[in-house]
C-alpha positions as CSV (number, residue, x, y, z in Angstrom):
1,X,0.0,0.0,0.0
2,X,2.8,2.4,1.3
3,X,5.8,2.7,-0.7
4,X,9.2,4.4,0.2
5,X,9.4,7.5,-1.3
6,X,11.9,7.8,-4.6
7,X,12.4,10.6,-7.3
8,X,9.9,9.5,-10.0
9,X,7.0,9.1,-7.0
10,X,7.4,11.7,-5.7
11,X,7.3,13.7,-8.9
12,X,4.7,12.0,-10.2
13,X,2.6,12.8,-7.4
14,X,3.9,16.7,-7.5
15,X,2.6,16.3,-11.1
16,X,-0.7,14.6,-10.3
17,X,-1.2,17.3,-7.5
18,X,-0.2,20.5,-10.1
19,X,-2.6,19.0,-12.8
20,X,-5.8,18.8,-10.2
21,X,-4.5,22.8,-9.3
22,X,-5.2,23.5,-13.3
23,X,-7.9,21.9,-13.3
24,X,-9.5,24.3,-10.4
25,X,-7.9,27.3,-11.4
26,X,-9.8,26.3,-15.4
27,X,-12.9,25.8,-13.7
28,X,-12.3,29.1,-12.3
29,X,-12.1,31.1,-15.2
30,X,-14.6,29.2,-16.9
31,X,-17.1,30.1,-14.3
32,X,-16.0,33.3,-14.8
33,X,-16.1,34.0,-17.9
34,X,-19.5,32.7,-18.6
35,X,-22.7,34.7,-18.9
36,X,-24.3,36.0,-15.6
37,X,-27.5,34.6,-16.7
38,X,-26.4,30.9,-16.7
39,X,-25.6,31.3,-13.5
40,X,-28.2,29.3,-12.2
41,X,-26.4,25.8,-13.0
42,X,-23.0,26.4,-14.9
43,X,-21.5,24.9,-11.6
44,X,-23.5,21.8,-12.6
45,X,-22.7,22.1,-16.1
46,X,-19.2,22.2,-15.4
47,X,-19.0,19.4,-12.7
48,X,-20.6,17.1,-15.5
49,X,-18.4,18.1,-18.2
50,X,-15.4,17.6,-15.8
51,X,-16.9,14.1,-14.7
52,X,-17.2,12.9,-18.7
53,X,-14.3,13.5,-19.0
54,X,-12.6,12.4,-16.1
55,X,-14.1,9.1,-17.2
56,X,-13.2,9.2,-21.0
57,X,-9.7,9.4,-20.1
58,X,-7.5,6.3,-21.0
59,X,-5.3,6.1,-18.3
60,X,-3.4,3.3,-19.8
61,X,-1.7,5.7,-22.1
62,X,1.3,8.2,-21.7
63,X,-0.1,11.4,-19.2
64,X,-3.6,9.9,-19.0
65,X,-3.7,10.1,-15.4
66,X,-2.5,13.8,-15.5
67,X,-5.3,14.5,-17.7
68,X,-7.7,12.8,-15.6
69,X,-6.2,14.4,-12.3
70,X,-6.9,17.7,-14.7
71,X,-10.5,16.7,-15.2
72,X,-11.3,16.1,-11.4
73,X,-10.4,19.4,-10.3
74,X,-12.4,21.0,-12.6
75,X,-15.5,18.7,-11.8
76,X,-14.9,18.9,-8.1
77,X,-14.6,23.1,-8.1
78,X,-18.0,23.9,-9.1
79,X,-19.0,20.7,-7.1
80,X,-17.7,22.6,-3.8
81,X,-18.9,25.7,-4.9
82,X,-22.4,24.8,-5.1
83,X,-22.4,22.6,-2.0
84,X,-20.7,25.1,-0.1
85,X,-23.9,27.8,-1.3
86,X,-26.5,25.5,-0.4
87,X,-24.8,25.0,2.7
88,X,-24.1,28.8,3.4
89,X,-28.4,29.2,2.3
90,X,-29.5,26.6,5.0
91,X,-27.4,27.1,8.1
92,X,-27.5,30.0,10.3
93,X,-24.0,31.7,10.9
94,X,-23.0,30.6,14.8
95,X,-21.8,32.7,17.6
96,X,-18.5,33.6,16.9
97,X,-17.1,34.1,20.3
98,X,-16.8,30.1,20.5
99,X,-14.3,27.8,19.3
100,X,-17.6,25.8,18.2
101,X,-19.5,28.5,16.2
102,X,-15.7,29.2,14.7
103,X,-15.3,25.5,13.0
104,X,-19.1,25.5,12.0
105,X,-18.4,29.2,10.4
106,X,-15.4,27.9,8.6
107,X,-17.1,25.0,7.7
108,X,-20.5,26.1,5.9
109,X,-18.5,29.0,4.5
110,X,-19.5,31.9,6.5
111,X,-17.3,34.9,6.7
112,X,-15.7,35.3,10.1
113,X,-15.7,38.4,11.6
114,X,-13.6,41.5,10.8
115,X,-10.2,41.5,11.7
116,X,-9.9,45.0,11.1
117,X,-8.5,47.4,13.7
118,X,-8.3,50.9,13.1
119,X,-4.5,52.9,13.5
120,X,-5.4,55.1,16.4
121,X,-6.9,51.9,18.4
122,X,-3.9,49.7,17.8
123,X,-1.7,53.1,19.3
124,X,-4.1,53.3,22.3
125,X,-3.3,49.4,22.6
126,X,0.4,49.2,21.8
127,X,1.0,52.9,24.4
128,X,4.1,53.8,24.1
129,X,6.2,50.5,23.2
130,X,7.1,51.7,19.7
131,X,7.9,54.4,18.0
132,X,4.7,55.7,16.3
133,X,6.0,58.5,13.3
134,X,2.6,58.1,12.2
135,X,1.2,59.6,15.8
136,X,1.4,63.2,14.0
137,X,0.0,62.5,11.2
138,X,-3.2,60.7,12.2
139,X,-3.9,63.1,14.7
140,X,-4.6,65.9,12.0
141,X,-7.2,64.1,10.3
142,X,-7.7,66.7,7.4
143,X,-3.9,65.7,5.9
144,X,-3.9,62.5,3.7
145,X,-0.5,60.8,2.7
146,X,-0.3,62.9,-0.5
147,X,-0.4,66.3,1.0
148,X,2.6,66.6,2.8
149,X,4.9,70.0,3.1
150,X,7.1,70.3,0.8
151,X,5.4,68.3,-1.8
152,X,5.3,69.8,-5.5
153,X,2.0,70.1,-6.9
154,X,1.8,68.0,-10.2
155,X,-0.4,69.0,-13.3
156,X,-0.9,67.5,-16.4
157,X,-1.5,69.7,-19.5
158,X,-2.9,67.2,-22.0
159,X,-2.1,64.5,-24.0
């Protein structure tokens, strides 16, 4: 079942893993790229061309398992994308003050909360344990990083 790892396994499986990547990433654009208005089922449409033809593939011959490595990812893309929309449709987003609600959250797709924390709060936080340059600068909340003293003004006279 197990083998010792060698070169050629090894690469082979780097190989196997890189073509199930391309076949994500082509489901990707494809979902893309299609019209808004097919929206409705072109994750279907592409998990079912992505299953034909992970099952028309002769893997007997040279790089047939790379192409059918290709073909699952871009069957089982859309395949988690619906599931994953269903999912995020029928359960409720937990608490996310719990390890518990966290996993579930993470799980079913829902976006955790914001990790944003604003300048002036992460000063009020840090005190005075580093050396703040910006201090000046936020305090005057009219100046924005491009109007600085000393600056030149820039104008464009045409094209």
């Amino acid at each position: 079942m197990f083998q010792k790892p060698n070169v050629k396994s090894s690469g082979n499986a780097v190989v196997n893993l890189l073509a199930v990547g391309a076949g994500v990433k082509v489901a990707d654009v494809a979902s893309a790229v299609l019209p808004a208005d097919w929206s409705a089922w072109k994750n279907w449409a592409l998990f079912g061309l992505g299953l034909v033809g992970a099952a028309s593939v002769d893997t007997k011959k040279p790089n047939g398992d790379k192409a059918q490595m290709f073909f699952i990812g871009l069957a089982g893309k859309p395949l988690y994308n619906e599931i994953t929309g269903i999912a995020k449709e029928n359960v409720a987003a937990q608490d996310e003050t719990t390890i518990t609600g966290k996993i579930m959250n993470a799980l079913v797709g829902h976006q955790l909360g914001s990790s944003y924390e604003p300048a002036n709060d992460i000063m009020a936080r840090l005190g005075n344990s580093a050396d703040w340059s910006a201090r000046e600068f936020l305090a005057n909340s009219e100046e924005d990083m491009w109007s600085r003293a000393g600056a030149e003004e820039v104008s464009f006279s045409g094209v």
